[in-house]
C-alpha positions in Angstrom: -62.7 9.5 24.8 -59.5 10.7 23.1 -58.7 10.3 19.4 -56.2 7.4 18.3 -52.7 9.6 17.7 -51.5 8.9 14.3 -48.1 7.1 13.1 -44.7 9.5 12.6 -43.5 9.3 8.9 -40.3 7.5 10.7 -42.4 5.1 12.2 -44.3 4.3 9.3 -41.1 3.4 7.7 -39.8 1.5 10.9 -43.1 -0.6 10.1 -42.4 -0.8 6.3 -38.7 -2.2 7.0 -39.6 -4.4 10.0 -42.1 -6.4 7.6 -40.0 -6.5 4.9 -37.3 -7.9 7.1 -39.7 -10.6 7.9 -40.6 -11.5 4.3 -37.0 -12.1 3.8 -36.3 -14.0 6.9 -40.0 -16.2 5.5 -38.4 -16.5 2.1 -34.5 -17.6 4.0 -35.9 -20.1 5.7 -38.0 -21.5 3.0 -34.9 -21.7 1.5 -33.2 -23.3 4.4 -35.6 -26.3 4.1 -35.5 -26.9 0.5 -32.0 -26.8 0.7 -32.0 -29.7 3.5 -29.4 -32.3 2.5 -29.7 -36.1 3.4 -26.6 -36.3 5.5 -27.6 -33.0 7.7 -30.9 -35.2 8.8 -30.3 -37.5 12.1 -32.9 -39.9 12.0 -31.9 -42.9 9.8 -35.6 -43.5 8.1 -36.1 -39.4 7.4 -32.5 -39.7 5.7 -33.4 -42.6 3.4 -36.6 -41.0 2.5 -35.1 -37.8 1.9 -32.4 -39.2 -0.4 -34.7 -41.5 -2.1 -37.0 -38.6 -2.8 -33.5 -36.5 -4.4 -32.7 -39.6 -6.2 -36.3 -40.1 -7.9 -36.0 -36.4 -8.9 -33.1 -36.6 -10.8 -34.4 -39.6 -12.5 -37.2 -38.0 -13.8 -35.2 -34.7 -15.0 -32.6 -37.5 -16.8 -35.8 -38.8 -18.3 -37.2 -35.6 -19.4 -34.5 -34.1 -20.8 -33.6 -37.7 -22.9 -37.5 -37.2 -24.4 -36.5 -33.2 -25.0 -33.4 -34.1 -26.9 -34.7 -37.6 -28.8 -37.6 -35.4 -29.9 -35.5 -32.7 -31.3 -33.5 -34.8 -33.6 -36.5 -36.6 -34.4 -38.0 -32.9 -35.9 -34.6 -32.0 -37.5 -34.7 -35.6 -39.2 -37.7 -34.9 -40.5 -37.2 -31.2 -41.5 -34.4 -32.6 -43.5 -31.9 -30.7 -40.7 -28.7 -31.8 -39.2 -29.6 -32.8 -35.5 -28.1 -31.1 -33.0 -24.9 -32.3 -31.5 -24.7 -34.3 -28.5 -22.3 -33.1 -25.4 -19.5 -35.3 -24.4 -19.8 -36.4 -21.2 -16.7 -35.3 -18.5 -15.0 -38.1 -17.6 -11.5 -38.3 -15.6 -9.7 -39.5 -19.1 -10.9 -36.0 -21.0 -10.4 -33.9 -18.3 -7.0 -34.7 -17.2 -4.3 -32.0 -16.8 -2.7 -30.7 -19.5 0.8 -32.3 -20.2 3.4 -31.0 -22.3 5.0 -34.4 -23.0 2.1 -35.7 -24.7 3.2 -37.1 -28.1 2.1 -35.2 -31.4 1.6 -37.0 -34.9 4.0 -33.8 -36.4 6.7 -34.2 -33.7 10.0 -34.7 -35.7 12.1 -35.7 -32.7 9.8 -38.1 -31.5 10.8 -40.3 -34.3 14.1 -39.6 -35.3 14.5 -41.2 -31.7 12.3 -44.0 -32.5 15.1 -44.9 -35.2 17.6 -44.9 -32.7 16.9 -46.5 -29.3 17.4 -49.6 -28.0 14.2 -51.2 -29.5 14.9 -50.1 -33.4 16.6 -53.8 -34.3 13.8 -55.7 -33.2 10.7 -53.6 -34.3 12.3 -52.8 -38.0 12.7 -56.8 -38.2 16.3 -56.9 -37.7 16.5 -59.2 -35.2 13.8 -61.8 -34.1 13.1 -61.5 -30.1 13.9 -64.1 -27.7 13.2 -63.9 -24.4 14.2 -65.5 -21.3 11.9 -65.8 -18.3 13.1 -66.4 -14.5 11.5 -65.8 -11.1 13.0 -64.6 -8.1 14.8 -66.5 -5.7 12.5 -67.7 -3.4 9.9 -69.0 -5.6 5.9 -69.6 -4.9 3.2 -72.1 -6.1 1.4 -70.2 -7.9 4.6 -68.2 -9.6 5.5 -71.5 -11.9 1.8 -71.8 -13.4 1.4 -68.2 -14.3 5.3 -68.3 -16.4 3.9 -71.4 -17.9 1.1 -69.3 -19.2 3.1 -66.6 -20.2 5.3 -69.1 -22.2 2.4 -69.8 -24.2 1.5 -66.2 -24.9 4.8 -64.8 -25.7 6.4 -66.6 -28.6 9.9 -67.6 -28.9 10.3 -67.1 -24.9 12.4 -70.0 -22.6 12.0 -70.4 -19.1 15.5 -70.8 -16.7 15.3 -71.4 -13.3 16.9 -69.0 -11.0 18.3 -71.2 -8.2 21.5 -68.8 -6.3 22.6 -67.1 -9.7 22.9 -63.2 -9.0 20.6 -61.2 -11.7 24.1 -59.6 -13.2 25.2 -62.7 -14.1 21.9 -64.1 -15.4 22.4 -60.6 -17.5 25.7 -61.6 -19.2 24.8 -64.8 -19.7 21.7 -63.6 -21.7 23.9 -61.4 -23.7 26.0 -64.4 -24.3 23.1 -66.3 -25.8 21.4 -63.6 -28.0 18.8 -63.0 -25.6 17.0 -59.8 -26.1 14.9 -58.9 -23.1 14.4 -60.9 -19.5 11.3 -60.9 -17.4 11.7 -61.6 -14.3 8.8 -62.6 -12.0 8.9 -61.2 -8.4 6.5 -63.1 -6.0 5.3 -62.2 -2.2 3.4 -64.6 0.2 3.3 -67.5 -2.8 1.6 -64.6 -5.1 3.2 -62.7 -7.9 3.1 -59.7 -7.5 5.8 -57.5 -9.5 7.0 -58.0 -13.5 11.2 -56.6 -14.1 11.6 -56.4 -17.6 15.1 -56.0 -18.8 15.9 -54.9 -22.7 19.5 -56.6 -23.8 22.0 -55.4 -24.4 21.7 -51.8 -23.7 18.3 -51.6 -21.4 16.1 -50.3 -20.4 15.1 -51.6 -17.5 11.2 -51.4 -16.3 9.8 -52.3 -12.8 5.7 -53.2 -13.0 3.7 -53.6 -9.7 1.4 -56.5 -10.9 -2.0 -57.0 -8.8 -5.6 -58.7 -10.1 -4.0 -62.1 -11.6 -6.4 -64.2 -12.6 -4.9 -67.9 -14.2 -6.4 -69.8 -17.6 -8.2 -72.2 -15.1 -9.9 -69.5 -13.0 -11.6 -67.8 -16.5 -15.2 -68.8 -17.3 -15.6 -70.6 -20.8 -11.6 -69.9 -21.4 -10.2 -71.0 -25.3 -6.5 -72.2 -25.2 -4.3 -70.4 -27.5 -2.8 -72.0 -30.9 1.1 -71.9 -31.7 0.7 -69.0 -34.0 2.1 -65.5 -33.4 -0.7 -63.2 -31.9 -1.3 -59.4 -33.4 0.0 -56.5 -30.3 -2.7 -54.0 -29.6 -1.1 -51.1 -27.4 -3.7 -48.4 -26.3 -3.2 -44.9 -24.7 0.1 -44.8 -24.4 -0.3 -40.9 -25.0 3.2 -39.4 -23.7 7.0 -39.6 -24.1 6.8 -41.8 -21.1 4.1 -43.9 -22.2 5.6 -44.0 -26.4 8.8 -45.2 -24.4 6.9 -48.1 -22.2 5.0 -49.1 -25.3 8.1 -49.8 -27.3 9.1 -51.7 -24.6 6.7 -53.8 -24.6 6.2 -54.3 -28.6 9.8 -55.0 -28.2 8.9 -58.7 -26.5 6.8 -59.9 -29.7 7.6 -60.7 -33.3 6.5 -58.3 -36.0 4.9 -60.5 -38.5 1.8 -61.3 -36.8 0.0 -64.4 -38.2 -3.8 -63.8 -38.5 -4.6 -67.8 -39.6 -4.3 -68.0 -35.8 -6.8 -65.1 -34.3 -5.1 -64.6 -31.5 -5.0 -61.2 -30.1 -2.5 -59.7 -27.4 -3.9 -56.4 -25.7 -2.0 -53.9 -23.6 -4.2 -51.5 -22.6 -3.4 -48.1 -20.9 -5.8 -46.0 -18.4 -5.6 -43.8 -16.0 -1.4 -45.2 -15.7 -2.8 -48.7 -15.0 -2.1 -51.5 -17.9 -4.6 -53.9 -18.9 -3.2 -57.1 -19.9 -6.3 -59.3 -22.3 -5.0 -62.2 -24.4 -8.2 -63.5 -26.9 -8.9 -65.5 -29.7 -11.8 -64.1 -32.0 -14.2 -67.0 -33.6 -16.2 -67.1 -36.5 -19.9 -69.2 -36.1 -22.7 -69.5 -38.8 -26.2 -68.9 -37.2 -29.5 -69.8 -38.5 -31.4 -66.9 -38.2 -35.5 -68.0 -38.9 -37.9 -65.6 -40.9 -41.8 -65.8 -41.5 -43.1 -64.8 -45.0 -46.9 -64.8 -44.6 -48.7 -64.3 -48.3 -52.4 -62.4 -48.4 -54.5 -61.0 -45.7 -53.6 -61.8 -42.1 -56.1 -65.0 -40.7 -56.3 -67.5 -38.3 -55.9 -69.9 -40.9 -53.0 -68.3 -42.7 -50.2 -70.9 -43.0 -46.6 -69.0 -42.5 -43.5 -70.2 -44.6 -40.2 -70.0 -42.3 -37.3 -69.2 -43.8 -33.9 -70.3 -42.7 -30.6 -67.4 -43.2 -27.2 -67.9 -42.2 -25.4 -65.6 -40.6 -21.8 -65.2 -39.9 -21.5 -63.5 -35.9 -18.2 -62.8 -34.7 -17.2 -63.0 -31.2 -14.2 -62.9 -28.5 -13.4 -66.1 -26.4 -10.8 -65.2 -23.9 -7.3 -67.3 -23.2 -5.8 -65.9 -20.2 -4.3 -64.9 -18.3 -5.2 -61.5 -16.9 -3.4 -59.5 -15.0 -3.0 -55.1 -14.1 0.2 -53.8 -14.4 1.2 -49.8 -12.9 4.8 -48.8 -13.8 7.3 -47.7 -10.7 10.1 -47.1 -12.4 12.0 -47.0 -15.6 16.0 -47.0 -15.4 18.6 -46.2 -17.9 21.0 -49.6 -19.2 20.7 -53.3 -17.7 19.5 -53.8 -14.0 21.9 -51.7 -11.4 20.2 -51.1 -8.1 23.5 -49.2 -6.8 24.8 -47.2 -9.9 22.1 -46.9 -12.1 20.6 -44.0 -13.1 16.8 -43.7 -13.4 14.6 -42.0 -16.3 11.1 -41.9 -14.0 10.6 -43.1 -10.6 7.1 -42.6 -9.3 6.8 -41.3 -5.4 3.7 -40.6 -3.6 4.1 -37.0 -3.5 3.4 -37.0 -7.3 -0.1 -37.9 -6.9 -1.2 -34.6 -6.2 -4.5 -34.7 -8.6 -6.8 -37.9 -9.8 -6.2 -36.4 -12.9 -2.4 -36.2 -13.3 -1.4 -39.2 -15.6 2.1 -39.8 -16.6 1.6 -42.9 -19.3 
C-alpha cells in the first residue's frame, strides 16, 4: 500500500485562505441577518414581529440609559458635585439653517429703522389704532361670525360691509377717516380662508393664508372676553422678515394694555406658521386637606385634618383660533398691478424642512 503524499507549502496556504474566506463569508452573513430590517421581510405577521421586537429594544436601552444618567446626578448630589449636564435634544427649531437676517440685540440699524417706519406713530403712543374690518365681495356664512369675533378681540376695530366698493376706494376712504390699518377677510366655498392686512397711510401690505379656524362656540369650556384692552405676546419672530411682520401686527393693538382684565392675545411663530391664542387667566382659592397625626401610629389614632387655601392659576380659553402662514409682504397700500413686493414666498424656496424665513 502506498504512503499518503503530503500537502505542497502552496497548497497548505490555498487551504489556510480558503477557510479563512469562509469564516468571513460565516461572519457576513451573520451580519446580513442581524441587520434584517422590518420592511425588507414579506410576510405581514414576521414584519410586525420583527418591528415589535426593534421597538421593545429601544425601549429598554431609553430605559437604561435614563437609570444610568438619574443615578449619576444622584452620586454627584450627594458628593456635593455639580451633575453633569444634560444634552439638548435636536429638534427642527435648533437645527435650522443658518440665516444671516436673523435679528441681533447689538444691531444698530435694526432700530434706528424701528424709529422710522410706518408703525413708529402707533407703537410710541402717538396715535391710538383704529381699525376697519371688511370681507370680500362675495361673502360666506361662516365669514360674518368669525369678524364678529374678531371685533371683540381687537379693540377699537369697526366692521363696514363691502357690497361693490373697489378695495382702492375702501383705501382712501379709510385714510379719510383716520383709519390706521384694514383687515380684510377673504373667504372660499363659505370658509375663510386668507387675512389682507393693510397699514394706512403708507403700508405695508401683508397677505396671510389662514387654515384650522376654529369659532368661540366650537371651543370646549370657552370664557368670553371682557371690554378691557388685552396684553400682545409675539413669539419667534427671529428675522428682519419676521421683526417686520411682528410690528405689523403689534401695530393693530393699543399700547397700554389693561391687566384688571386678564386677557391675553398670543401671536405665536414656528416653523413660519402663526399661532393665533386669545385667553383669559383666572385666579381660584382651593382647599387643599392635611392630616396631622400626634404619637405613635395605631388603629385607634384619631387624625386632625387640616384645611389650606391655595391660590392655583390657570388659562381659560376665548377664541377664536386660527394658523396663519405669510405669502407675501408688499411695499405701500394694496396695488396688485404696480406694486412692488418686499417677500413673496414660491414653492421653489422650500428647498429644506429647515429653511425658515419668519
Amino acid at each position: 500500500m502506498g504512503a499518503k503524499r503530503k500537502k505542497s507549502e502552496g497548497e497548505e496556504l490555498l487551504n489556510e485562505g480558503e477557510k479563512e474566506n469562509d469564516k468571513n463569508n460565516e461572519n457576513s452573513s451573520k451580519k446580513m441577518k442581524k441587520e434584517i430590517l422590518p420592511s425588507m421581510i414579506k410576510n405581514k405577521e414576521k414584519r410586525s414581529a420583527v418591528h415589535a421586537n426593534l421597538k421593545h429594544q429601544k425601549k429598554v436601552e431609553k430605559r437604561k440609559k435614563l437609570k444610568a444618567r438619574d443615578a449619576a446626578e444622584k452620586r454627584a448630589l450627594e458628593l456635593g458635585e455639580e451633575p453633569p449636564a444634560r444634552k439638548t435634544p435636536r429638534t427642527i427649531e435648533n437645527t435650522r439653517e443658518p440665516d444671516e437676517t436673523v435679528c441681533r440685540p447689538d444691531d444698530d440699524e435694526l432700530f434706528a429703522g424701528n424709529d422710522a417706519d410706518e408703525f413708529s406713530s402707533i407703537l410710541k403712543q402717538g396715535c391710538a389704532p383704529k381699525i376697519l374690518i371688511t370681507t370680500c365681495r362675495f361673502n360666506s356664512s361662516r365669514g360674518p361670525a368669525f369678524i364678529s369675533e374678531l371685533l371683540t378681540v381687537i379693540p377699537n376695530s369697526h366692521y363696514y360691509k363691502r357690497g361693490t366698493y373697489d378695495l382702492k376706494k375702501i383705501i382712501e376712504y379709510a385714510k379719510k377717516k383716520d383709519f390706521t390699518s384694514i383687515i380684510v377677510v377673504h373667504t372660499n366655498r363659505r370658509e375663510p380662508d386668507a387675512l389682507l392686512i393693510i397699514g394706512l397711510p403708507d403700508g405695508p401690505t401683508a397677505h396671510f393664508k389662514l387654515s384650522k379656524l376654529v369659532l368661540r362656540k366650537d371651543i370646549k369650556n370657552h370664557g368670553n372676553p371682557t371690554g378691557h384692552i388685552p396684553e400682545l405676546v409675539l413669539n419667534n419672530f427671529a428675522t428682519r422678515l419676521g421683526h417686520r411682520v411682528g410690528r405689523l401686527i403689534q401695530s393693530l393693538f393699543p399700547q397700554s394694555p389693561e391687566f384688571r382684565g386678564r386677557r391675553v392675545v398670543t401671536f405665536h411663530n414656528q416653523r413660519d406658521f402663526i399661532f393665533f391664542r386669545h385667553h383669559r387667566y383666572i385666579f381660584e382659592t382651593k382647599e387643599s386637606k392635611g392630616s396631622d397625626a400626634n404619637g405613635k401610629k395605631a388603629k385607634d389614632a384619631k387624625s386632625e385634618k387640616t384645611s389650606q387655601q391655595k391660590v392655583i392659576t390657570r388659562l381659560q380659553e376665548c377664541g377664536p383660533r386660527f394658523t396663519l402662514k405669510l405669502v407675501s409682504l408688499q411695499h405701500g397700500t394694496f396695488d396688485t398691478k404696480g406694486g412692488e413686493f418686499e417677500w413673496v414666498h414660491k414653492p421653489e424656496m422650500d428647498t429644506s424642512r429647515r429653511r425658515f424665513f419668519l
